[in-house]
N, C-alpha and C positions, 0 to 999 in steps of 0.2 A: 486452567486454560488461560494464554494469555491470548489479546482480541488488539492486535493493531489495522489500525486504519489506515491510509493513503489520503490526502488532502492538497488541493489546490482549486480556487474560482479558475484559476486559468488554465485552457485545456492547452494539451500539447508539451508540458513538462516534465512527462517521465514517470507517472505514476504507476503505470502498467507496466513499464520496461522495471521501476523496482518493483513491483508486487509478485512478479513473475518470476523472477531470480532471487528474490531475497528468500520464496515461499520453496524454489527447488533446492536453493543450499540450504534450509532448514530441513527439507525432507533427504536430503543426502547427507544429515548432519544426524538421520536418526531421530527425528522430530515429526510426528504426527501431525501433515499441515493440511490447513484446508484453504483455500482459496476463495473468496467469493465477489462477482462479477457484478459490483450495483452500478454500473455504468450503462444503460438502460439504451441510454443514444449513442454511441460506441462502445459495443463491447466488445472490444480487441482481448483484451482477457481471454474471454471464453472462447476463443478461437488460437492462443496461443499455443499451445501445448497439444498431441494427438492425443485420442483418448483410446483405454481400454474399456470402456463403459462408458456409454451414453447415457443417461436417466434421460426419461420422458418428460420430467419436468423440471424448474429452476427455481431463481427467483422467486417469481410472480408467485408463484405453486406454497411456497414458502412463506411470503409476506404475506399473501391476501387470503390462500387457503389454510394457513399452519400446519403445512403439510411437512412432519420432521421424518417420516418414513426415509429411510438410507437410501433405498434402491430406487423411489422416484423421485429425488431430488439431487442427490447426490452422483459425479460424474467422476470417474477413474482417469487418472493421467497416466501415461506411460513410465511414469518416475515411480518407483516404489515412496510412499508416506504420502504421496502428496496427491489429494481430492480438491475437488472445485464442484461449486455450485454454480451453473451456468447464466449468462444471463439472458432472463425472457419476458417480455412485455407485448403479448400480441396482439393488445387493442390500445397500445399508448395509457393504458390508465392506470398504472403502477402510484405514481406520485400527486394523482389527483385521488387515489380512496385511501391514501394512507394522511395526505394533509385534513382529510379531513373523517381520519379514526380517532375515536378521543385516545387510543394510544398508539398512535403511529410513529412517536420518536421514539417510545418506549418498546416495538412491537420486536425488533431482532433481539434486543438484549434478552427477552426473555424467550425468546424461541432458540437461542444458541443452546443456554443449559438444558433444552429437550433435546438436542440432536443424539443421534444412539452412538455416534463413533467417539471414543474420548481422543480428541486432538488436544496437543499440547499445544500447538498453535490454530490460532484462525487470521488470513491474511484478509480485509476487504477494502476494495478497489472500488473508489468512487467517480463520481464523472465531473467533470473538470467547472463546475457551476456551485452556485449555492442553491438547495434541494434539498426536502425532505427526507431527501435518502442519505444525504449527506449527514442530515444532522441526527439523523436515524443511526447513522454507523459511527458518528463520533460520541453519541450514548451510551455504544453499545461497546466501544471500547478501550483499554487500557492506554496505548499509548497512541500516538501520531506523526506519521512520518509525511515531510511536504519536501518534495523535490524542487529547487530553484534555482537558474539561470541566475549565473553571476554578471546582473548587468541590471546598471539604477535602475532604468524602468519596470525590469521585473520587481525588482525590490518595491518600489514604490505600488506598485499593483499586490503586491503581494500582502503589503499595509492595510491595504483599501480593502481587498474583499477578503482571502485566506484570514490574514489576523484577525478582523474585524468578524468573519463566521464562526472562526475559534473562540475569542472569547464572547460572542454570544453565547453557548453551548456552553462552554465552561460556567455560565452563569446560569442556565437552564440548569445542569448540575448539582449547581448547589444545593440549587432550591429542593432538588429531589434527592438528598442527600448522600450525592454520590462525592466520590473523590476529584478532585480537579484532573484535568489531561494535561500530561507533556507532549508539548510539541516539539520533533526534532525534526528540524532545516537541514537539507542534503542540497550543495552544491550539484549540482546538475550539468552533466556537459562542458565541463570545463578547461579549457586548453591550460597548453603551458608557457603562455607568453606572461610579460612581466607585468601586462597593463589588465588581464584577466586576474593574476594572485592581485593587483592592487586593489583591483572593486570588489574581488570576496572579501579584501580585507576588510573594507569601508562597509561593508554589508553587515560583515559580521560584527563588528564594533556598535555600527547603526541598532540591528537587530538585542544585541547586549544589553541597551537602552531599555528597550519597551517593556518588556514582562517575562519578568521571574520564571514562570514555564515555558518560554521558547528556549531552547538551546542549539545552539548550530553545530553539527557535528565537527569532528577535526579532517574526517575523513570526506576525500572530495569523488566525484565516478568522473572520470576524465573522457571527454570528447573524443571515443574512438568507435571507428567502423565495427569493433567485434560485436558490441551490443546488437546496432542494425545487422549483423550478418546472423549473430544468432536467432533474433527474432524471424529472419527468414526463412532458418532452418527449421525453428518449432523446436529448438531446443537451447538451455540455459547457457547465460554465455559464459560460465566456470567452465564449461562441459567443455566450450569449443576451445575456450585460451585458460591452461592452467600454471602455464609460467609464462615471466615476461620477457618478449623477446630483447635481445642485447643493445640490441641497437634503435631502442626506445627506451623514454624517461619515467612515461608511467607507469603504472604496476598492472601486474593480470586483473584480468576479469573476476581469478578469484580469489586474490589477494584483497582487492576493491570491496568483493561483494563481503568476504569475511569479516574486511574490518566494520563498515558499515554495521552487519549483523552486529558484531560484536560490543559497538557503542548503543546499539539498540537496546538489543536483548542481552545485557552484561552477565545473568546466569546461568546464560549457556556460550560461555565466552570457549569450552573448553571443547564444545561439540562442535563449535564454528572451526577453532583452533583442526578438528582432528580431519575435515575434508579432503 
């Protein structure tokens, strides 16, 4: 099972718009995905997607009861492969009993290998802060994906708090003798003017610098209304735009979403390849 994260201190980047499409072209890729919603103070997640199955419970149900039962915790999307875990905090006290469980950064990584469904993937979506839940789901998983606006200030914020909670965690890690995280940098929202490719450049050069596990993808998700329109539909935006129209520069939704996947997850480069 692989277990990627989503990551960014700063909300509003895209985290949910990839977790949401990268988790339906994995389940339309024939990948066993599960989705899960730790974004406690928005969770746009859990309301993306219609569902054919409600569970009665989420999260909370999960974290704080160890509840791995399928049928109440686990929620059915309308996509074949692909389940989510909802998210729910109905007294606000998610991240005040697990800061203070002696194993609440450790507590999902070892409740995932109880879940009864074998997913080949597990997508989780964190919320846009630094949080125990955060560093709960960067423990608990394989790689890491941080969506980011090509624009110094994001850069510079993204220094300060994203880099700086990565490698605290990467150092928690250690110490627990796990394997270190890659994080992989996804330009975000990106036009195609000369002076937007010049400050990804600068970013990505910048970023080159600091540490051996960041890597910033080649591939960028280009500033287009399909994303928001698909979002409004409650369905993946491969589904809505699968070629690119002629009289634009950048590429579909699921030429975009592909490659991504495919810098991601490079050993299922061929399942992305066959959507």
């Amino acid at each position: 099972m692989q277990t990627t994260a989503t990551l960014s201190t700063k909300g509003g980047t895209g985290k949910t718009t990839g977790s949401s499409n990268l988790g339906a072209l994995s389940a339309d890729a024939g990948l066993r995905t599960l989705l899960i919603d730790l974004d406690t103070s928005q969770p746009t997640l859990s309301s993306y997607f219609q569902l054919d199955y409600t569970a009665p419970g989420g999260v909370y149900d999960l974290l704080v009861h160890n509840i791995v039962d399928a049928d109440k915790v686990i929620s059915r999307t309308r996509i074949p492969n692909l389940d989510i875990i909802l998210s729910n905090d109905p007294h606000n006290q998610l991240e005040t009993l697990l800061l203070h469980a002696p194993d609440g950064r450790l507590r999902l990584r070892s409740l995932l290998t109880r879940l009864p469904n074998d997913y080949d993937l597990v997508i989780i979506d964190t919320k846009g802060t630094a949080a125990v839940t955060v560093e709960m789901a960067l423990v608990a998983a394989n790689n890491v994906i941080s969506p980011l606006y090509p624009e110094m200030l994001a850069a510079r914020e993204f220094h300060r708090g994203t880099l700086q909670l990565f490698q605290g965690v990467n150092n928690l890690r250690r110490t627990l003798g796990l394997d270190e995280l890659p994080l992989n940098v996804v330009f975000n929202r990106q036009d195609n003017s000369n002076d937007a490719r010049d400050i990804a450049f600068e970013i990505r050069d910048m970023l080159g610098t600091m540490d051996d596990s960041v890597k910033v993808l080649e591939t960028h998700i280009p500033a287009l209304v399909t994303y928001r329109v698909a979002a409004s539909q409650g369905i993946p935006a491969h589904h809505l735009e699968r070629t690119k129209p002629s009289s634009r520069r950048a590429a579909s939704a699921l030429q975009t979403m592909q490659q991504v996947a495919c810098e991601v997850w490079p050993h299922w480069k061929q399942r992305f390849e066959g959507v």
